[in-house]
C-alpha positions in Angstrom: 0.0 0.0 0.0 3.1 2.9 0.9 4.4 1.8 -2.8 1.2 2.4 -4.3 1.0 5.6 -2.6 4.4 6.4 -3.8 3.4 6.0 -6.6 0.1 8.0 -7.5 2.0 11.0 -5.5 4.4 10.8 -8.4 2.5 12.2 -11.4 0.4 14.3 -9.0 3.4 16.0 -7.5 5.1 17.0 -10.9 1.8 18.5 -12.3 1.2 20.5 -8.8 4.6 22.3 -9.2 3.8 24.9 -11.5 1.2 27.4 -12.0 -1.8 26.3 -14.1 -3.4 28.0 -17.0 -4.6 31.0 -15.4 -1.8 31.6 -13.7 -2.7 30.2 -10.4 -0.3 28.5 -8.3 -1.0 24.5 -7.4 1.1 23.3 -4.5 2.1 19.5 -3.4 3.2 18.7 0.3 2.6 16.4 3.2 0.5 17.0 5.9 0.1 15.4 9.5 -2.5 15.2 12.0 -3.1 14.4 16.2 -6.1 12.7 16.9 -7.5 14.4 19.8 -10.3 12.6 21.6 -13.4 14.8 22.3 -16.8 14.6 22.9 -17.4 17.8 21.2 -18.6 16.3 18.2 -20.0 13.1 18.8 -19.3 10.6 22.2 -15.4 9.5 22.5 -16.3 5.9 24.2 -19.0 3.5 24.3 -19.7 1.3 27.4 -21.7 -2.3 27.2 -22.2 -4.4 29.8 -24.1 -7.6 30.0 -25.2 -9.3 33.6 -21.5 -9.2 35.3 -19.6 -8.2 32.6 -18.8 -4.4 31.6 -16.2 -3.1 29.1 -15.9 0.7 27.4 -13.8 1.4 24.8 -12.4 4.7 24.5 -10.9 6.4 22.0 -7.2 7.7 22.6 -4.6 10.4 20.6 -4.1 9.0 17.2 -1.7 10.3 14.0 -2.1 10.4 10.3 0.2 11.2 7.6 0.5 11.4 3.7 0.5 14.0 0.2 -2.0 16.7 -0.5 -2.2 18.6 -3.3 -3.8 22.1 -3.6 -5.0 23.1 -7.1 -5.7 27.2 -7.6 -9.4 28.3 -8.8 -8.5 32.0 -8.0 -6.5 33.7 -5.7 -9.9 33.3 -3.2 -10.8 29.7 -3.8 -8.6 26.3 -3.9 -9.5 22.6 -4.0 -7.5 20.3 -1.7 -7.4 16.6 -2.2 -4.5 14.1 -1.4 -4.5 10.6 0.6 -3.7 9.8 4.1 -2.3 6.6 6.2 -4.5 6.9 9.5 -3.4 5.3 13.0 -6.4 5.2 15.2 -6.2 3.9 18.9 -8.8 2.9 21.4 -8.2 1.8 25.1 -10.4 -1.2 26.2 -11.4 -1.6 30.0 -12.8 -4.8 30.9 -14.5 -6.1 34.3 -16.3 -9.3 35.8 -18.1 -7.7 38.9 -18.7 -11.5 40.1 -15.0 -12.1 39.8 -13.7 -8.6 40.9 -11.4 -8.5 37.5 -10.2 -5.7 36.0 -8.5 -5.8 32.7 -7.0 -3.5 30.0 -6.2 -3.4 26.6 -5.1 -1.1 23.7 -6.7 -1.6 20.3 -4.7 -0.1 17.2 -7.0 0.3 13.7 -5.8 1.1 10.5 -7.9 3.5 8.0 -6.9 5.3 4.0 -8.6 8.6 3.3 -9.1 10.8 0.3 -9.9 14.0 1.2 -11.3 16.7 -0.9 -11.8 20.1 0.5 -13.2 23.8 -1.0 -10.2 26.0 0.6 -11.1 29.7 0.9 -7.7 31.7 1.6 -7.9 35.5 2.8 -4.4 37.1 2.5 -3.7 38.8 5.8 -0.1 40.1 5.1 2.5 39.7 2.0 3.3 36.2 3.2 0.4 36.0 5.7 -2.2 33.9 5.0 -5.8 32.6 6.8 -7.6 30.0 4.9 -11.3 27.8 6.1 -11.9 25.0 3.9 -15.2 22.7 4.2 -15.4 19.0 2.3 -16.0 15.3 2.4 -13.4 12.8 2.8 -13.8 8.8 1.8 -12.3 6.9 3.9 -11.3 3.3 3.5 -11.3 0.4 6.1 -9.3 -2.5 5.3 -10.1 -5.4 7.7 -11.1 -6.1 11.1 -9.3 -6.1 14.2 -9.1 -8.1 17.6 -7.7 -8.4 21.0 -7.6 -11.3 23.5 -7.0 -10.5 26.9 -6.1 -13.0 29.7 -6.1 -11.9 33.3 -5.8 -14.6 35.5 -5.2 -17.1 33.3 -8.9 -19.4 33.3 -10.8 -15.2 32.4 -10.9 -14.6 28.4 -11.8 -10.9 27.4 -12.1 -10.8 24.1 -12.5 -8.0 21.7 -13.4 -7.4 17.9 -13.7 -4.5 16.1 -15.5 -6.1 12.9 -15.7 -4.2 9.5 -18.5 -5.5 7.5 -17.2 -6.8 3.9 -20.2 -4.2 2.3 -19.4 -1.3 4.7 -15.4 -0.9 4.2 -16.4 2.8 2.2 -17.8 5.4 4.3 -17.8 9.4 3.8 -16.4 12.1 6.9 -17.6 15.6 6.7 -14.5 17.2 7.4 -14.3 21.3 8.1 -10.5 23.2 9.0 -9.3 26.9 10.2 -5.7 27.8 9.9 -2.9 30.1 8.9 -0.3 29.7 6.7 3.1 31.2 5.9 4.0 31.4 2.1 7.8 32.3 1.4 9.3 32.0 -2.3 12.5 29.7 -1.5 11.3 28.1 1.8 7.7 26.8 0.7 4.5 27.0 2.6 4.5 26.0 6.6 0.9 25.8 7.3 -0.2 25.1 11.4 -4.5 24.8 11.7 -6.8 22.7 13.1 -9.9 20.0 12.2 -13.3 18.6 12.7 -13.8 15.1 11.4 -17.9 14.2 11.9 -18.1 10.1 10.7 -21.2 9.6 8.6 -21.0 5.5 9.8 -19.5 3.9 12.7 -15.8 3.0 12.2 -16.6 -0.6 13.6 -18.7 -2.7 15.0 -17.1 -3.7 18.7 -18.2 -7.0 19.5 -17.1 -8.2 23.3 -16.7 -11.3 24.9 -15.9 -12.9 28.2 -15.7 -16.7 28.7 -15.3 -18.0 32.4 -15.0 -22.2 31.7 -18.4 -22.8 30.6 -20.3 -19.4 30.6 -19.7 -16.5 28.6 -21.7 -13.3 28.0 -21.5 -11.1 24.5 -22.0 -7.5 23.8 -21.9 -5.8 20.9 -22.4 -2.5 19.7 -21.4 0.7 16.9 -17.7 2.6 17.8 -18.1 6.5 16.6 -15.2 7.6 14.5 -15.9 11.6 15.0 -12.4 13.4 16.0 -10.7 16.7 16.3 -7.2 17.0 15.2 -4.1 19.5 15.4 -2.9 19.9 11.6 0.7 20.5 10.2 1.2 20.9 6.4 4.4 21.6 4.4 4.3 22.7 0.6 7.2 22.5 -1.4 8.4 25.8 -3.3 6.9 26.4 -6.7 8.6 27.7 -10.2 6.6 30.0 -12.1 5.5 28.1 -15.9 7.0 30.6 -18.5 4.3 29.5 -21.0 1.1 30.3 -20.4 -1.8 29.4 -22.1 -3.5 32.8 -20.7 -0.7 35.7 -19.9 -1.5 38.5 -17.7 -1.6 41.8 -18.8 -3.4 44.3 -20.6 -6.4 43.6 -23.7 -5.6 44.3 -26.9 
């Protein structure tokens, strides 16, 4: 998958180094984002419990990584697309009340987005900018993970976050605010941050604990909704001395 990536950045990369027919500039760089965990925008952890058995999975600070491209409309207005690696991690607490065992676990699940994103950027200084963008981004869910957990050797906890094989697409509205500083030589440094609101659960967590003969199960949907703290870099363009439309005065 980081080969293929590799690879589509490629093409993309060359053709978002120069300006495009208007003379607007495009940009390529990488970008990074920390997960923050927040019930601002929809409930960081989910709790289930069955007879004796409890467990509430919580979502911790995460990363993601990858290319984005920015492609110019007008100096106002930019769309933003590119494809991210995302590292999501939920802490698991697990108890049998008739057993007084308390267990915990850590839960690591993998996700590919595609973002695309209206940018709006409102020039502040000469290298001073502030920019708000609003979009959708698809995201991509592999597989399935799991965890087993064994506290006191004869307890099994065990833990599934299951991706249905028809649900492994789902759509984020995604919303940013942010500054950014544009030098010639140096490239763009950009510092922001992000709302992610999931449009479908990121898993299904299905929970068991097995005691010799009895066991109780509990299942239900894991919210994927995060805020994040956003770092972009774009790479310094060169100006394209053939344009299809030159600035400057009608004839």
């Amino acid at each position: 998958m980081r080969i293929f990536i590799l690879i589509l950045f490629l093409p993309l990369s060359l053709f978002a180094q120069k300006e495009n027919k208007f003379g607007v500039q495009n940009y390529f760089g990488f970008q990074t984002r920390m997960i923050i965990p927040s019930d601002a925008i929809g409930p960081n952890s989910l709790t289930l419990t069955k007879e004796s058995f409890t467990t509430t999975i919580e979502q911790q600070v995460g990363y993601t990584f990858g290319g984005v491209v920015r492609l110019g409309l007008s100096e106002l207005i930019s769309i933003e697309t590119g494809l991210n690696y995302v590292q999501r991690l939920f802490g698991i607490t697990m108890s049998e009340t008739d057993s007084a065992i308390t267990a915990f676990g850590t839960m690591n699940f993998i996700q590919y987005d595609i973002p695309v994103s209206a940018v709006i950027n409102v020039k502040l200084t000469k290298e001073l900018f502030a920019n708000a963008s609003l979009g959708l981004a698809l995201q991509n869910k592999p597989s399935s993970v799991g965890i087993i957990t064994n506290p006191q050797g004869k307890h099994e906890f065990f833990h599934q976050g299951v991706v249905d094989i028809h649900k492994k697409m789902s759509f984020d509205f995604i919303s940013s605010v942010g500054f950014e500083l544009r030098t010639k030589k140096s490239g763009v440094f950009y510092v922001g941050g992000s709302a992610r609101v999931a449009m479908a659960p990121v898993f299904l967590l299905v929970a068991k604990h097995r005691y010799v003969n009895d066991s109780q199960v509990v299942f239900g949907n894991v919210n994927g909704s995060y805020l994040s703290v956003d770092l972009k870099y774009f790479l310094p363009y060169k100006r394209a001395r053939n344009l299809i439309f030159k600035p400057g005065p009608i004839e």
